[in-house]
mmCIF file of the N, C-alpha and C atoms, coordinates in Angstrom:
data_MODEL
# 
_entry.id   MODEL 
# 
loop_
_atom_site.group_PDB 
_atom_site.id 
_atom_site.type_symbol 
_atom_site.label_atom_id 
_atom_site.label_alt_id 
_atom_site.label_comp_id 
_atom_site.label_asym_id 
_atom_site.label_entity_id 
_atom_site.label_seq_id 
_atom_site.pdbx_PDB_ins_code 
_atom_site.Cartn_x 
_atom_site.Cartn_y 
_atom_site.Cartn_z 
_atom_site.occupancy 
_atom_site.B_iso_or_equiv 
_atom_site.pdbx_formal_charge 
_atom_site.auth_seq_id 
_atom_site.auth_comp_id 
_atom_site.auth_asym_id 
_atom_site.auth_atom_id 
_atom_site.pdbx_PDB_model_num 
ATOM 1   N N  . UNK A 1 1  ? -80.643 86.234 -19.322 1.00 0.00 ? 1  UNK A N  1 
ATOM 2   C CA . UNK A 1 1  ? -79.706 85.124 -19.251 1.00 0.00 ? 1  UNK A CA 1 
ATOM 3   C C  . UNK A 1 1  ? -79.067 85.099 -17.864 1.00 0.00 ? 1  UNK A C  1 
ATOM 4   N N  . UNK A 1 2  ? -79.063 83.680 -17.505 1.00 0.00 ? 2  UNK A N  1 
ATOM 5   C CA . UNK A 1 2  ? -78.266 83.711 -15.827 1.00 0.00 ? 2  UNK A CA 1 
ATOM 6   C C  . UNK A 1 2  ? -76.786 83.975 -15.890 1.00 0.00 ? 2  UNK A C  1 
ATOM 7   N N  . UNK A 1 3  ? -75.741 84.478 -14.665 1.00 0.00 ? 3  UNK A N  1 
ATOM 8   C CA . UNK A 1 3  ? -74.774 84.517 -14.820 1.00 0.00 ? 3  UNK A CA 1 
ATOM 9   C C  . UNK A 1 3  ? -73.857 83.668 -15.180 1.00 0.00 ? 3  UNK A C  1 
ATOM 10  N N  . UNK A 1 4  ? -74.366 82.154 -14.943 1.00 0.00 ? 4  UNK A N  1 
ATOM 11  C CA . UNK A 1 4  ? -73.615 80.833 -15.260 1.00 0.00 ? 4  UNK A CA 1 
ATOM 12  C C  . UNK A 1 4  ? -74.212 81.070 -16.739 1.00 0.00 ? 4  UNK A C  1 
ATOM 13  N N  . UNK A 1 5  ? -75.017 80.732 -17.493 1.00 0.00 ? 5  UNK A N  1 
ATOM 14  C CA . UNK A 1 5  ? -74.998 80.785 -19.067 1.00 0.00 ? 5  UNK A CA 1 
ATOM 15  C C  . UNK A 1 5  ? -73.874 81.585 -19.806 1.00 0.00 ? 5  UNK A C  1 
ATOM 16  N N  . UNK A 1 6  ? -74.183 83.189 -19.098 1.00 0.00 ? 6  UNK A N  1 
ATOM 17  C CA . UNK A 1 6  ? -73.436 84.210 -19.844 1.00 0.00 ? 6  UNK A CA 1 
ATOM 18  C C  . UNK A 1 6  ? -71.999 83.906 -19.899 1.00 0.00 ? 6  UNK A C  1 
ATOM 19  N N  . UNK A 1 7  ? -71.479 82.966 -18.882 1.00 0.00 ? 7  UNK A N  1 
ATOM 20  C CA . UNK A 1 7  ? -69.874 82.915 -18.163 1.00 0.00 ? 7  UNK A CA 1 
ATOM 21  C C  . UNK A 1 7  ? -69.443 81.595 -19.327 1.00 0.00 ? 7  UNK A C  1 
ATOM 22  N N  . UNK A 1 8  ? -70.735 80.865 -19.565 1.00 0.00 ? 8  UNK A N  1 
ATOM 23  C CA . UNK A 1 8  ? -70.512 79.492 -20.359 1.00 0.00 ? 8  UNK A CA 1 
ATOM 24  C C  . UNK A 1 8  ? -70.172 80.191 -21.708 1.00 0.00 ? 8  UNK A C  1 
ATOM 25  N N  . UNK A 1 9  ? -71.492 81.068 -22.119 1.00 0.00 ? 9  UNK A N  1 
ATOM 26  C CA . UNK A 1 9  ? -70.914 81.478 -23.708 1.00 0.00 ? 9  UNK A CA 1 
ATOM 27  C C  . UNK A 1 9  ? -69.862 82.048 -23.888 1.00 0.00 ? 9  UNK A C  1 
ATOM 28  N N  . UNK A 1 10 ? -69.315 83.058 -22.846 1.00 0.00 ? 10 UNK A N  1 
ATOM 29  C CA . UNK A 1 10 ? -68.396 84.079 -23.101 1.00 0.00 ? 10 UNK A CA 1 
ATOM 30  C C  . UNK A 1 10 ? -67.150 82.933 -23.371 1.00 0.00 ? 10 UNK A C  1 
ATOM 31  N N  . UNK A 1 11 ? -67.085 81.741 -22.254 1.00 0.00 ? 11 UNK A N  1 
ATOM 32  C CA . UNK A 1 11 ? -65.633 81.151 -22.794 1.00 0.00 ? 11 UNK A CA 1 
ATOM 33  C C  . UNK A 1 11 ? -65.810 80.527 -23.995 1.00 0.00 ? 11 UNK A C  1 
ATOM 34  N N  . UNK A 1 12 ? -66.867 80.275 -24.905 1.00 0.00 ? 12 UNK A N  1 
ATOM 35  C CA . UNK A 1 12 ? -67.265 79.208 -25.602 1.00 0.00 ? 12 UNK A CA 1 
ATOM 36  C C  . UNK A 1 12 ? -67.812 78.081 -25.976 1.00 0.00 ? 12 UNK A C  1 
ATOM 37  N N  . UNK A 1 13 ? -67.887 77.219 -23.937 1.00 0.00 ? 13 UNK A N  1 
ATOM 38  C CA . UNK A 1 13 ? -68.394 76.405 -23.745 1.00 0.00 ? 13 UNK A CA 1 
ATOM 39  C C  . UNK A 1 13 ? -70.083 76.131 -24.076 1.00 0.00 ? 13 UNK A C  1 
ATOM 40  N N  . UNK A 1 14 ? -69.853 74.886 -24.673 1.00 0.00 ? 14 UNK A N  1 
ATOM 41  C CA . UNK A 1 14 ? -71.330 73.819 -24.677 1.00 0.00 ? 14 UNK A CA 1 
ATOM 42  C C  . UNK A 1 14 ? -71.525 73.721 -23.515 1.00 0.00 ? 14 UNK A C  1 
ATOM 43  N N  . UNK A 1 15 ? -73.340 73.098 -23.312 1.00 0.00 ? 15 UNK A N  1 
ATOM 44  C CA . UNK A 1 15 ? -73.820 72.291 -22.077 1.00 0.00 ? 15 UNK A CA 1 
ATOM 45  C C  . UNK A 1 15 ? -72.657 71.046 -22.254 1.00 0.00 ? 15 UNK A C  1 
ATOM 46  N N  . UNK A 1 16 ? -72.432 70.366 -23.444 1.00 0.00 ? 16 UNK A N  1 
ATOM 47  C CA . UNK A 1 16 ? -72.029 69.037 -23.318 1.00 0.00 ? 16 UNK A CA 1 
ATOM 48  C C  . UNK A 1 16 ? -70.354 69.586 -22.585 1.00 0.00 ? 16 UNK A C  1 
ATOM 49  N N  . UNK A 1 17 ? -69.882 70.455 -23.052 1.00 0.00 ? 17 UNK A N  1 
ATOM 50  C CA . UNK A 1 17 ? -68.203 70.588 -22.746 1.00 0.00 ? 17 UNK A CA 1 
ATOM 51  C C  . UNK A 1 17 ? -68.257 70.791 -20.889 1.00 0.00 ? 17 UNK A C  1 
ATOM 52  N N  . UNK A 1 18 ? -69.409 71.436 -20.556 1.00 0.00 ? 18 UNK A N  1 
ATOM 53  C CA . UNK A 1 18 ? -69.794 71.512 -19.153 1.00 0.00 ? 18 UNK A CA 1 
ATOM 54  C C  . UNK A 1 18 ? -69.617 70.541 -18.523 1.00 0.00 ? 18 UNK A C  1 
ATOM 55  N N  . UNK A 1 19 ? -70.368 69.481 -18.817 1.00 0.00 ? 19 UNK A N  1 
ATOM 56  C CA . UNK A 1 19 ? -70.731 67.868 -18.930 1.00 0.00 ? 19 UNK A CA 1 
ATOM 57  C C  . UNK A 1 19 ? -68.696 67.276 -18.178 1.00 0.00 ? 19 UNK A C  1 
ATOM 58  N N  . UNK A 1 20 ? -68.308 67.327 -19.448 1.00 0.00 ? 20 UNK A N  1 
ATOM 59  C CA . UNK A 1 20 ? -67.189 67.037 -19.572 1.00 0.00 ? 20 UNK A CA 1 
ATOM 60  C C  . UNK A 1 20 ? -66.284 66.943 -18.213 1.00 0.00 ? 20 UNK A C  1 
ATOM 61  N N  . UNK A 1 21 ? -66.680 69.188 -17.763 1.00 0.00 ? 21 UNK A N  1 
ATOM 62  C CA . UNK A 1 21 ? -65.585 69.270 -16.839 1.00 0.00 ? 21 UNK A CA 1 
ATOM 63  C C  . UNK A 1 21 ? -66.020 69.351 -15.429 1.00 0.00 ? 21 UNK A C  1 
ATOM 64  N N  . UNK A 1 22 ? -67.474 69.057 -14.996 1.00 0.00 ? 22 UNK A N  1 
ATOM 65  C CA . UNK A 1 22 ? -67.927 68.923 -14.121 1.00 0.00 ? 22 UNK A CA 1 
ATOM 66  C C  . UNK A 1 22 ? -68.156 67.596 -13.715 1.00 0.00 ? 22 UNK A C  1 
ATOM 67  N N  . UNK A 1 23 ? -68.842 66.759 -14.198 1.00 0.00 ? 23 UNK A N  1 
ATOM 68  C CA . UNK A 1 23 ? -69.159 65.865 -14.475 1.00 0.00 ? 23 UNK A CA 1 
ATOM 69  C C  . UNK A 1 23 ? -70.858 65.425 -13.788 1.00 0.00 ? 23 UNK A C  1 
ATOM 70  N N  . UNK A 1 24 ? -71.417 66.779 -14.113 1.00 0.00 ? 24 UNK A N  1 
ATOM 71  C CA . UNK A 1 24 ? -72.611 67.099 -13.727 1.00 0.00 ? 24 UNK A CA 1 
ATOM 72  C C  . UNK A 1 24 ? -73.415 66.878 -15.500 1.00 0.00 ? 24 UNK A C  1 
ATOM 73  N N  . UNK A 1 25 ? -74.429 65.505 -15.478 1.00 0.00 ? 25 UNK A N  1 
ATOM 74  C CA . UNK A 1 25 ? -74.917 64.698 -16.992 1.00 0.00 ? 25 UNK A CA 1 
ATOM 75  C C  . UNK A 1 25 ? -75.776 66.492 -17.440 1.00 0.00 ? 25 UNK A C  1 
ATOM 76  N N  . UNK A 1 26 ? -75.465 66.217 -18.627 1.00 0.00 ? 26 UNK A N  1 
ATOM 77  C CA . UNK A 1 26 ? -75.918 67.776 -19.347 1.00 0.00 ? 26 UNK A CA 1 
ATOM 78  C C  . UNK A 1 26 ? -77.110 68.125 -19.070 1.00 0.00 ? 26 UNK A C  1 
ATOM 79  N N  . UNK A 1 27 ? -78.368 66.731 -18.853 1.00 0.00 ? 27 UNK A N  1 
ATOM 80  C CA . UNK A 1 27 ? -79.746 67.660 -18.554 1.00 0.00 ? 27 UNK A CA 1 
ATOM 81  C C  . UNK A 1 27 ? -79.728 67.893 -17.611 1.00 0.00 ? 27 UNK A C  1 
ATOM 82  N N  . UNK A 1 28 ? -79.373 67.650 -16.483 1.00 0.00 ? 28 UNK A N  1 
ATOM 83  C CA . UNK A 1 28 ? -78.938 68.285 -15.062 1.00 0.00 ? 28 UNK A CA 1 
ATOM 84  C C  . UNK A 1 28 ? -78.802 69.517 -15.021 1.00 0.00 ? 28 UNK A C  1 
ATOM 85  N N  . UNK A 1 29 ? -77.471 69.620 -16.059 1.00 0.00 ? 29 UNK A N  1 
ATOM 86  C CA . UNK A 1 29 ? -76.662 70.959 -16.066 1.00 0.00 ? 29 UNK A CA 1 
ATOM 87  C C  . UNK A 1 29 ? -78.185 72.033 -16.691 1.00 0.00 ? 29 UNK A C  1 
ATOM 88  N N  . UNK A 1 30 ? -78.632 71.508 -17.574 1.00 0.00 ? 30 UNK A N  1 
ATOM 89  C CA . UNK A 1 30 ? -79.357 72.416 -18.554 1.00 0.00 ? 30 UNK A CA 1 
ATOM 90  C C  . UNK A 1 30 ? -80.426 72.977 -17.176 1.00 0.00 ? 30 UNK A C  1 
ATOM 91  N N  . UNK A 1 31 ? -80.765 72.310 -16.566 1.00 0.00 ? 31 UNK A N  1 
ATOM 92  C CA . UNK A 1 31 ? -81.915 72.219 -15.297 1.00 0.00 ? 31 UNK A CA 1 
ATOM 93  C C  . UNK A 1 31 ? -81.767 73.333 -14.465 1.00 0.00 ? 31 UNK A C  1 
ATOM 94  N N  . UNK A 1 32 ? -80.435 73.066 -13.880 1.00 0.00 ? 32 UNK A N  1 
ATOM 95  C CA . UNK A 1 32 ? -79.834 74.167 -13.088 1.00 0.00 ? 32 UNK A CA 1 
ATOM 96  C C  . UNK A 1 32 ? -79.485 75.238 -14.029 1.00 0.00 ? 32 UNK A C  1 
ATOM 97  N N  . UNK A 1 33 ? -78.852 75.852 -14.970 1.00 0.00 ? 33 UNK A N  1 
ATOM 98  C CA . UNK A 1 33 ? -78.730 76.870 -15.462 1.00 0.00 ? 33 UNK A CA 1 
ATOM 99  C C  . UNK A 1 33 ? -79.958 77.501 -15.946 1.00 0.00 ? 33 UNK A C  1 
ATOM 100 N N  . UNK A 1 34 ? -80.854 76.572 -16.353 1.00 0.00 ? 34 UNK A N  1 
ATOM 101 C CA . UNK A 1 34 ? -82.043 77.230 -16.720 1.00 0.00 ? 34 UNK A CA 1 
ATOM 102 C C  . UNK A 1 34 ? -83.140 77.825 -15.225 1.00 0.00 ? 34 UNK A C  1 
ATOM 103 N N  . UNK A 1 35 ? -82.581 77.513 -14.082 1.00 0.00 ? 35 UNK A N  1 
ATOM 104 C CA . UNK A 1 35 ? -83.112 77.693 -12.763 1.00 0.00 ? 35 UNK A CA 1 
ATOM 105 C C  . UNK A 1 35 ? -84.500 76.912 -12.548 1.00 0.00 ? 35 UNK A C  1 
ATOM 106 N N  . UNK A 1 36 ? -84.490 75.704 -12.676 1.00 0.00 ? 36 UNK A N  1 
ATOM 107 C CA . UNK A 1 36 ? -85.543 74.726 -12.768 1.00 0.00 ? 36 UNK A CA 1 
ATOM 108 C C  . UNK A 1 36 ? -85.344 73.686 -11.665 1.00 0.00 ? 36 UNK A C  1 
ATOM 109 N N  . UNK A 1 37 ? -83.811 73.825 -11.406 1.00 0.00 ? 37 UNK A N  1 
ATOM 110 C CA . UNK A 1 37 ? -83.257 72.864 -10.153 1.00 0.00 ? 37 UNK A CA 1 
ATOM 111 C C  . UNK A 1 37 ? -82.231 73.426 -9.758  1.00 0.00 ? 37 UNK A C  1 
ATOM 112 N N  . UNK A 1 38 ? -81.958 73.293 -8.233  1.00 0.00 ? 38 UNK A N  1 
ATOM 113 C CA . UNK A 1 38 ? -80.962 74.002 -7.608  1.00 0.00 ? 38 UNK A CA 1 
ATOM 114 C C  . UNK A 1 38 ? -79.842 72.880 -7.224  1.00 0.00 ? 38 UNK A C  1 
ATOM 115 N N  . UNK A 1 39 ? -78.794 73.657 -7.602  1.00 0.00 ? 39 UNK A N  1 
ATOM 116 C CA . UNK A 1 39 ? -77.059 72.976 -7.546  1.00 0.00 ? 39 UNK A CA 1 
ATOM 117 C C  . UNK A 1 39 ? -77.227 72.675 -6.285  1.00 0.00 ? 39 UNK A C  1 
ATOM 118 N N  . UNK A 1 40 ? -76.461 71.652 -5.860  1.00 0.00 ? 40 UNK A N  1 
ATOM 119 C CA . UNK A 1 40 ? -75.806 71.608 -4.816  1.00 0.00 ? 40 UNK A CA 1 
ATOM 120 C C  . UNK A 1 40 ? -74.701 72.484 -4.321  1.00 0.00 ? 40 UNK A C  1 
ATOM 121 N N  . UNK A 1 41 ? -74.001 71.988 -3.071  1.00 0.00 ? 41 UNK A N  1 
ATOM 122 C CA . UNK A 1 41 ? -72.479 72.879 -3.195  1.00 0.00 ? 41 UNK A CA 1 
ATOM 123 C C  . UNK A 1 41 ? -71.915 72.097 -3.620  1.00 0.00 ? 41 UNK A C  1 
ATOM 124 N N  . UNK A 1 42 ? -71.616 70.987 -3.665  1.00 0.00 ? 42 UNK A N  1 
ATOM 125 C CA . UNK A 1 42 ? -70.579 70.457 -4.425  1.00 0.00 ? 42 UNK A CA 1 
ATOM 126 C C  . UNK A 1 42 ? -70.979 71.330 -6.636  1.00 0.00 ? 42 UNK A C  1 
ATOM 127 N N  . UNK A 1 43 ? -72.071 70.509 -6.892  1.00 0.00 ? 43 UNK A N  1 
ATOM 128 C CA . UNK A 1 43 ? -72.006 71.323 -8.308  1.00 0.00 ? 43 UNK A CA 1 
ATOM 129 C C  . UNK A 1 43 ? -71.912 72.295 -8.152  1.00 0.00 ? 43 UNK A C  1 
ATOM 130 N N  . UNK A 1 44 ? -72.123 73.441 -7.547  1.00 0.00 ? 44 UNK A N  1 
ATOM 131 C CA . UNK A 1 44 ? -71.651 74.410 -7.670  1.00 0.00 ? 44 UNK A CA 1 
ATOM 132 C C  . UNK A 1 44 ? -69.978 74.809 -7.499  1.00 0.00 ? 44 UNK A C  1 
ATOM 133 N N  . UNK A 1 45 ? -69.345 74.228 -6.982  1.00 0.00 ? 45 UNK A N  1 
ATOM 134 C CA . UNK A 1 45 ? -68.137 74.155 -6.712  1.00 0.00 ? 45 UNK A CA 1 
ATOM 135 C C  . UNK A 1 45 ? -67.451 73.816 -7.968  1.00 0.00 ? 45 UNK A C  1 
ATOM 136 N N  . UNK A 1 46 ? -67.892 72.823 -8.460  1.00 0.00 ? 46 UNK A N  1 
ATOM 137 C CA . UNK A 1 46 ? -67.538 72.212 -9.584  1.00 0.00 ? 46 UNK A CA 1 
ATOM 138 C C  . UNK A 1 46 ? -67.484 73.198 -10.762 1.00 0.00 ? 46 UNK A C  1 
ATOM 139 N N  . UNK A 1 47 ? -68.897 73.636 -10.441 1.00 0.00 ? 47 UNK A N  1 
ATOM 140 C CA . UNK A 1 47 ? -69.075 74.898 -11.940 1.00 0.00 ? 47 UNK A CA 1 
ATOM 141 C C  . UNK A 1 47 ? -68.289 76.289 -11.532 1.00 0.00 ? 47 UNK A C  1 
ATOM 142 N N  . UNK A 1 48 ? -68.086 76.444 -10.512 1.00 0.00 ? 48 UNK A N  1 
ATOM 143 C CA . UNK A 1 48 ? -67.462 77.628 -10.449 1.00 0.00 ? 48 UNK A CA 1 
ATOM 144 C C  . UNK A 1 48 ? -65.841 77.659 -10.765 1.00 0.00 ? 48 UNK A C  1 
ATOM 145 N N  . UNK A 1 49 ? -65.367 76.533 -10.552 1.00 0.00 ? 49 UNK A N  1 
ATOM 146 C CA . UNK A 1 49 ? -63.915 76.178 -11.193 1.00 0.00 ? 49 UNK A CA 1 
ATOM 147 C C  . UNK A 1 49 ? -64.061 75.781 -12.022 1.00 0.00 ? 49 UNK A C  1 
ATOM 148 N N  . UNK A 1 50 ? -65.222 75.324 -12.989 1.00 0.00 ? 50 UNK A N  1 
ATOM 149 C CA . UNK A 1 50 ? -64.729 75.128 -14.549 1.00 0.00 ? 50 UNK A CA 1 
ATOM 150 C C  . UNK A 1 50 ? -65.093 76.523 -15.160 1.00 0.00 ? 50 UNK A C  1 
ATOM 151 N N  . UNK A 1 51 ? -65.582 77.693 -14.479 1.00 0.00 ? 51 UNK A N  1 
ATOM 152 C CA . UNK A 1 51 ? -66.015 78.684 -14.713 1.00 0.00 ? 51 UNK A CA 1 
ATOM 153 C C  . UNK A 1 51 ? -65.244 79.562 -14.601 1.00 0.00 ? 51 UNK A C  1 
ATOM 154 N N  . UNK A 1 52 ? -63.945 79.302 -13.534 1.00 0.00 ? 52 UNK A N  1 
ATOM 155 C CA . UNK A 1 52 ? -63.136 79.938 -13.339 1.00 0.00 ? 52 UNK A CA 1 
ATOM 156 C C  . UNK A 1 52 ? -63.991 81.642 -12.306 1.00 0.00 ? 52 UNK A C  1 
ATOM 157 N N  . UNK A 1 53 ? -64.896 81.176 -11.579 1.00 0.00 ? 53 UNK A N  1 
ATOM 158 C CA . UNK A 1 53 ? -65.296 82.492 -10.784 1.00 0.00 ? 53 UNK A CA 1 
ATOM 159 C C  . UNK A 1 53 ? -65.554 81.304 -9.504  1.00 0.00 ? 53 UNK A C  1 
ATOM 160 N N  . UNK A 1 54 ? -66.062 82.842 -8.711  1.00 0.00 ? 54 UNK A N  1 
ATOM 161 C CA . UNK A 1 54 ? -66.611 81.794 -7.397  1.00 0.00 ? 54 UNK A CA 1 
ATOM 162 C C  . UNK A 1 54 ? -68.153 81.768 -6.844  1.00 0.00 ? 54 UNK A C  1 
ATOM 163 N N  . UNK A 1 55 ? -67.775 80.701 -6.065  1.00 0.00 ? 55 UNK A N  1 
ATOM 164 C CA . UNK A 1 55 ? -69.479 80.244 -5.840  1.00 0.00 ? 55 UNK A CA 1 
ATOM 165 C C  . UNK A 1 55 ? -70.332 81.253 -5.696  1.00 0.00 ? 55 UNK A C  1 
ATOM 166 N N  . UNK A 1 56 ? -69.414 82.145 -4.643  1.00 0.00 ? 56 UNK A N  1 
ATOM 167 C CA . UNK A 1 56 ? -70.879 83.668 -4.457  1.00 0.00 ? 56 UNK A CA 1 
ATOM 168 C C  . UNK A 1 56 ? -71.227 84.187 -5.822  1.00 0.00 ? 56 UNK A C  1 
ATOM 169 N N  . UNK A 1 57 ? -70.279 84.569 -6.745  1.00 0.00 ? 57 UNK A N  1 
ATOM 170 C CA . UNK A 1 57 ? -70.959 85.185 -8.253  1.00 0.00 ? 57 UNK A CA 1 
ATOM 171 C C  . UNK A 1 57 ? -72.205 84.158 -8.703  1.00 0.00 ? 57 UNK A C  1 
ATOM 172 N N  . UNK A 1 58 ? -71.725 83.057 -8.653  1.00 0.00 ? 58 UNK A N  1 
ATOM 173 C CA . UNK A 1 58 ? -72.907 81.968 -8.999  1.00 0.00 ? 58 UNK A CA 1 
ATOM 174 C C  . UNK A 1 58 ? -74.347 81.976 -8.430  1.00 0.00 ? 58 UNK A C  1 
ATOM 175 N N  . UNK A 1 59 ? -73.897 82.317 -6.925  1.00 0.00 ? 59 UNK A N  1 
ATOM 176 C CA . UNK A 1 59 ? -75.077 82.491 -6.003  1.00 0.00 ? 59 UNK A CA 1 
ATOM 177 C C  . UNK A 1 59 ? -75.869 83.693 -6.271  1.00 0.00 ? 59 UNK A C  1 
ATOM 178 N N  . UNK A 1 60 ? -75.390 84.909 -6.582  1.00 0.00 ? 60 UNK A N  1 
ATOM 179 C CA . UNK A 1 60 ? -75.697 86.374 -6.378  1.00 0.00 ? 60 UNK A CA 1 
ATOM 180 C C  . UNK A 1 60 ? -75.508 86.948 -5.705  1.00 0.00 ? 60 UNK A C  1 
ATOM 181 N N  . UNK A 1 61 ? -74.008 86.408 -4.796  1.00 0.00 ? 61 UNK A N  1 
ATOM 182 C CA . UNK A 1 61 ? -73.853 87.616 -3.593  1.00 0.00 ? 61 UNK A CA 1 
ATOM 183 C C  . UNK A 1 61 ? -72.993 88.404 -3.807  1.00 0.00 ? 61 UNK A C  1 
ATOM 184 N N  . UNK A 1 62 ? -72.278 88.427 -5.040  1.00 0.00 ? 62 UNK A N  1 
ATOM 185 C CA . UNK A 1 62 ? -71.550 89.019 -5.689  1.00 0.00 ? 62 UNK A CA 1 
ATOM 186 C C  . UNK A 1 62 ? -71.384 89.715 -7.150  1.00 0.00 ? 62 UNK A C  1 
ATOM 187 N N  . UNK A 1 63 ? -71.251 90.976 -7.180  1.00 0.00 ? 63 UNK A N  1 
ATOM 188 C CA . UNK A 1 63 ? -70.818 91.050 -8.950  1.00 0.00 ? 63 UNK A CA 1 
ATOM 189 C C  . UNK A 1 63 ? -70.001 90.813 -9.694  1.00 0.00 ? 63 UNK A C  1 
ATOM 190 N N  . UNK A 1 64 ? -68.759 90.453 -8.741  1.00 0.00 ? 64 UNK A N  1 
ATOM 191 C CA . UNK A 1 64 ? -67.412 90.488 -8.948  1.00 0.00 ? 64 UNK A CA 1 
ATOM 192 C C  . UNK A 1 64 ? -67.094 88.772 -10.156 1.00 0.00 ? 64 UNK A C  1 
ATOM 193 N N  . UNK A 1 65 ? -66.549 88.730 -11.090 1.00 0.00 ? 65 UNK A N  1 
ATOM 194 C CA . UNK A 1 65 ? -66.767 87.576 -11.478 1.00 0.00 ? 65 UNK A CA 1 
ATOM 195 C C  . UNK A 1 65 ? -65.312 86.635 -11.128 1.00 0.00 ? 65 UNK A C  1 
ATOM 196 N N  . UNK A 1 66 ? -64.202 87.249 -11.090 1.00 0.00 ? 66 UNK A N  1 
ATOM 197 C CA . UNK A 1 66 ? -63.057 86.939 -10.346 1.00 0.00 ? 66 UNK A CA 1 
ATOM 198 C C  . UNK A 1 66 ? -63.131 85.932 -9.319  1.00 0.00 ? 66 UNK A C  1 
ATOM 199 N N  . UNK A 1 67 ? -62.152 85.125 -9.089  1.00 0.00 ? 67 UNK A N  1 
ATOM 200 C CA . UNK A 1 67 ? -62.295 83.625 -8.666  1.00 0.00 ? 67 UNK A CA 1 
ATOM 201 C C  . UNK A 1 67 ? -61.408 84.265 -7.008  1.00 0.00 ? 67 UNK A C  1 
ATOM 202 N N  . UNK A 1 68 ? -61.690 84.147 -5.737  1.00 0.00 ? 68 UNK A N  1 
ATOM 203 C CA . UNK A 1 68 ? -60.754 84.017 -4.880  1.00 0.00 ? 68 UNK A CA 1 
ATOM 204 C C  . UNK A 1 68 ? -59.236 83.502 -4.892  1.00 0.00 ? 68 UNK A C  1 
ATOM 205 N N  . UNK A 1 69 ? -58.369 84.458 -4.605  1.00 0.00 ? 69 UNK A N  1 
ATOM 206 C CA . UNK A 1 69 ? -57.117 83.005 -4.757  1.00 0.00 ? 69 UNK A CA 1 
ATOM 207 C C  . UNK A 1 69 ? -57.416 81.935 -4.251  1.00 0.00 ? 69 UNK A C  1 
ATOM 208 N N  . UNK A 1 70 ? -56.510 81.198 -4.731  1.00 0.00 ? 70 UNK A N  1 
ATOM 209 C CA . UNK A 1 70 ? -56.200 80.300 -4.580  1.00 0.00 ? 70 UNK A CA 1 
ATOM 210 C C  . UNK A 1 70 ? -56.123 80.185 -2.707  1.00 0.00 ? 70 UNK A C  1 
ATOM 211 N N  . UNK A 1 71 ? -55.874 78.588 -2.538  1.00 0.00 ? 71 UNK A N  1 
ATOM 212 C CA . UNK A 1 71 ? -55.488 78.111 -0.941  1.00 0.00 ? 71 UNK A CA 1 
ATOM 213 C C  . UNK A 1 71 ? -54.227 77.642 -1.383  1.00 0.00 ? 71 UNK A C  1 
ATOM 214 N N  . UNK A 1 72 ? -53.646 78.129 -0.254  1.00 0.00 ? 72 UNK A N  1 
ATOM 215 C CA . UNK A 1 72 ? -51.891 78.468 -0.671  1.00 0.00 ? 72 UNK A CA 1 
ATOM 216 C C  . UNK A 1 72 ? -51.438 77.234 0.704   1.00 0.00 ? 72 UNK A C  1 
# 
């Protein structure tokens, strides 16, 4: 399972609730999580704040699943 799936089930989230808070259309979403199509940075941006981590965990340059602070 990719790290974006595992991060989706652990909060509970559907593809469709994804849908919702990205506003990336669900077979899209299903595309990219299933690694069939690659995010942009913007979707990725998107998914990593409805994910609450950051883009590098998404990417794999990281293990850390923790979101950067904030820009203050």
């Amino acid at each position: 399972m990719t790290p974006m799936k595992v991060l989706r089930k652990e909060r509970g989230y559907s593809q469709v609730k994804m849908q919702m808070l990205t506003g990336i259309d669900q077979s899209d979403y299903s595309k990219i999580e299933s690694g069939k199509r690659n995010m942009t940075f913007e979707q990725c941006r998107r998914i990593a704040l409805a994910l609450e981590t950051s883009m590098d965990y998404l990417a794999g340059l990281t293990d850390e699943q923790q979101p950067y602070p904030p820009k203050k």
